[in-house]
C-alpha positions in Angstrom: 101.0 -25.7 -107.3 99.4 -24.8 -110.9 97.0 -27.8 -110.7 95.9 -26.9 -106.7 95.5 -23.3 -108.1 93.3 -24.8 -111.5 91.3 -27.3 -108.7 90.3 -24.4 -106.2 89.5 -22.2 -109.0 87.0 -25.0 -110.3 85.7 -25.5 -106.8 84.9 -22.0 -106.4 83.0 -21.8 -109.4 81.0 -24.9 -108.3 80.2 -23.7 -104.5 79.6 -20.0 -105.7 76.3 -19.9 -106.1 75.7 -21.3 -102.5 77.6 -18.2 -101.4 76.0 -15.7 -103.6 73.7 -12.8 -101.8 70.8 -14.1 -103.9 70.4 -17.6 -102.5 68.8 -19.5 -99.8 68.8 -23.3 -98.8 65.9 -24.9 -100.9 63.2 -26.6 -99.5 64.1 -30.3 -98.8 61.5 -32.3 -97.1 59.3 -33.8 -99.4 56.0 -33.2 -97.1 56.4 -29.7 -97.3 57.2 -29.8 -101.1 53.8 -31.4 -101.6 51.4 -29.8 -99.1 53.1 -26.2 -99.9 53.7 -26.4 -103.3 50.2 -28.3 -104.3 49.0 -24.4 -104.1 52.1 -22.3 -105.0 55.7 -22.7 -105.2 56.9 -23.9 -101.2 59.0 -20.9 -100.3 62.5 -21.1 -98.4 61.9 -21.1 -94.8 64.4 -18.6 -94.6 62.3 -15.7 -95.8 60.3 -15.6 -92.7 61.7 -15.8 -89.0 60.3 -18.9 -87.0 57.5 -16.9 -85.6 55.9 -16.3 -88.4 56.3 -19.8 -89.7 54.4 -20.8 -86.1 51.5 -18.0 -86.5 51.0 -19.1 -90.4 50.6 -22.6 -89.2 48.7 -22.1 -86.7 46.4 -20.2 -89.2 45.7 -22.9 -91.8 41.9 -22.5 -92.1 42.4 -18.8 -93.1 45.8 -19.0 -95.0 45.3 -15.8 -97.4 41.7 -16.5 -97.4 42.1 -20.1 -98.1 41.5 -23.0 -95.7 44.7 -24.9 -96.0 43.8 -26.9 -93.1 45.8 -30.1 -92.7 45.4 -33.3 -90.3 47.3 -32.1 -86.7 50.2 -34.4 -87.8 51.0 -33.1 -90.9 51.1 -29.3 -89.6 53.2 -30.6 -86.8 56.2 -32.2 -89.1 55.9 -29.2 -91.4 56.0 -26.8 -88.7 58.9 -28.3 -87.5 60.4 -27.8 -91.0 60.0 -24.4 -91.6 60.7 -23.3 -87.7 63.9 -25.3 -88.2 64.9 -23.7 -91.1 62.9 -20.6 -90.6 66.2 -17.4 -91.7 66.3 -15.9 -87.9 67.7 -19.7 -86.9 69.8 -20.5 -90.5 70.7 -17.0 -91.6 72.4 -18.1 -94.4 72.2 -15.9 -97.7 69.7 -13.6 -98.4 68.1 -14.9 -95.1 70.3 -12.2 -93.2 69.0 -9.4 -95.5 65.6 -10.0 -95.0 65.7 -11.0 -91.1 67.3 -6.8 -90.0 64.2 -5.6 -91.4 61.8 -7.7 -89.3 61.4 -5.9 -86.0 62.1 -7.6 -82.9 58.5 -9.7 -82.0 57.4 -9.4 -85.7 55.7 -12.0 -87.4 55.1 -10.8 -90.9 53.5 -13.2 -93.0 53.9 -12.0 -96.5 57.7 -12.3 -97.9 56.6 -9.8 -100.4 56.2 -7.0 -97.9 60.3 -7.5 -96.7 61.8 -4.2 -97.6 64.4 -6.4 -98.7 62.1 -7.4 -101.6 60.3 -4.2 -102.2 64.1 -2.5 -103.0 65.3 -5.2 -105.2 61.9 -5.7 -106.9 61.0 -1.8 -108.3 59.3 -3.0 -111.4 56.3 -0.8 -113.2 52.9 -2.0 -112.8 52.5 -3.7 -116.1 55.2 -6.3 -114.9 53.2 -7.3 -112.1 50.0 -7.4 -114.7 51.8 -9.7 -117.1 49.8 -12.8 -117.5 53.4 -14.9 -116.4 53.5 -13.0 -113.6 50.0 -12.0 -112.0 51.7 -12.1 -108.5 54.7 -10.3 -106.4 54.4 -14.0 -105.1 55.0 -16.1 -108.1 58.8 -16.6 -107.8 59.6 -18.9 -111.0 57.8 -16.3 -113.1 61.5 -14.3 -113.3 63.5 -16.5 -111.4 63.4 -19.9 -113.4 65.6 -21.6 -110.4 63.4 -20.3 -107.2 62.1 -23.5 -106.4 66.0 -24.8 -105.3 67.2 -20.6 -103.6 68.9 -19.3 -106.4 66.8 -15.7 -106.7 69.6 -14.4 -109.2 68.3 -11.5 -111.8 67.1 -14.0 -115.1 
């Protein structure tokens, strides 16, 4: 009994994290990994519902005022990604947070704008200003473990 106790008390140290409010499955597939992230960090599907994930794909050549154009079958696969993943299919995490403040038909296109991150991210201006920082964006600035879900306060 002591040592199935001692084993699930181990296991739920390990798994916690996956379980905590602050995470969201990483980003997997390696095409998205290097077409996202050769800009800025590639964010968790799950921030965005698969709608938005379809109009920001479909929106490439002005991608916040950036052509991010890519050949047709590269934006196919990595739509495909991030509408598979996208949080109003996975809702695991934080995804659930986020996705009850996007309004039925929405298709917001800045994860930054979620009221969701707006209450947990209440900083003065000078954070945002800090040369580490620069952007509401920039993820690994404060969260050193973004890039694999884990948004817990560093």
């Amino acid at each position: 009994m002591r040592r199935s106790v001692i084993a699930l008390a181990v296991l739920m140290t390990w798994i916690s994290p996956a379980l905590a409010e602050d995470w969201v499955p990483p980003v997997t597939d390696p095409l998205v990994q290097k077409e996202c992230g050769a800009c800025h960090m590639a964010f968790q599907p799950a921030f965005l519902p698969a709608r938005s994930w379809n109009r920001m794909m479909d929106e490439l050549s002005d991608h916040f005022g950036e052509d991010a154009s890519l050949p047709a079958d590269k934006t196919q696969a990595i739509r495909a990604y991030l509408t598979a993943n996208a949080g109003d299919v996975q809702m695991k995490g934080r995804a659930w947070k986020y996705m009850k403040w996007v309004s039925p038909g929405g298709t917001p296109q800045k994860i930054t704008e979620n009221p969701d991150f707006e209450r947990k991210h209440r900083f003065a201006d000078k954070v945002w200003k800090d040369p580490k920082v620069v952007t509401k964006s920039n993820c690994p600035a404060c969260h050193r473990a973004a890039d694999k879900g884990y948004y817990e306060d560093d």
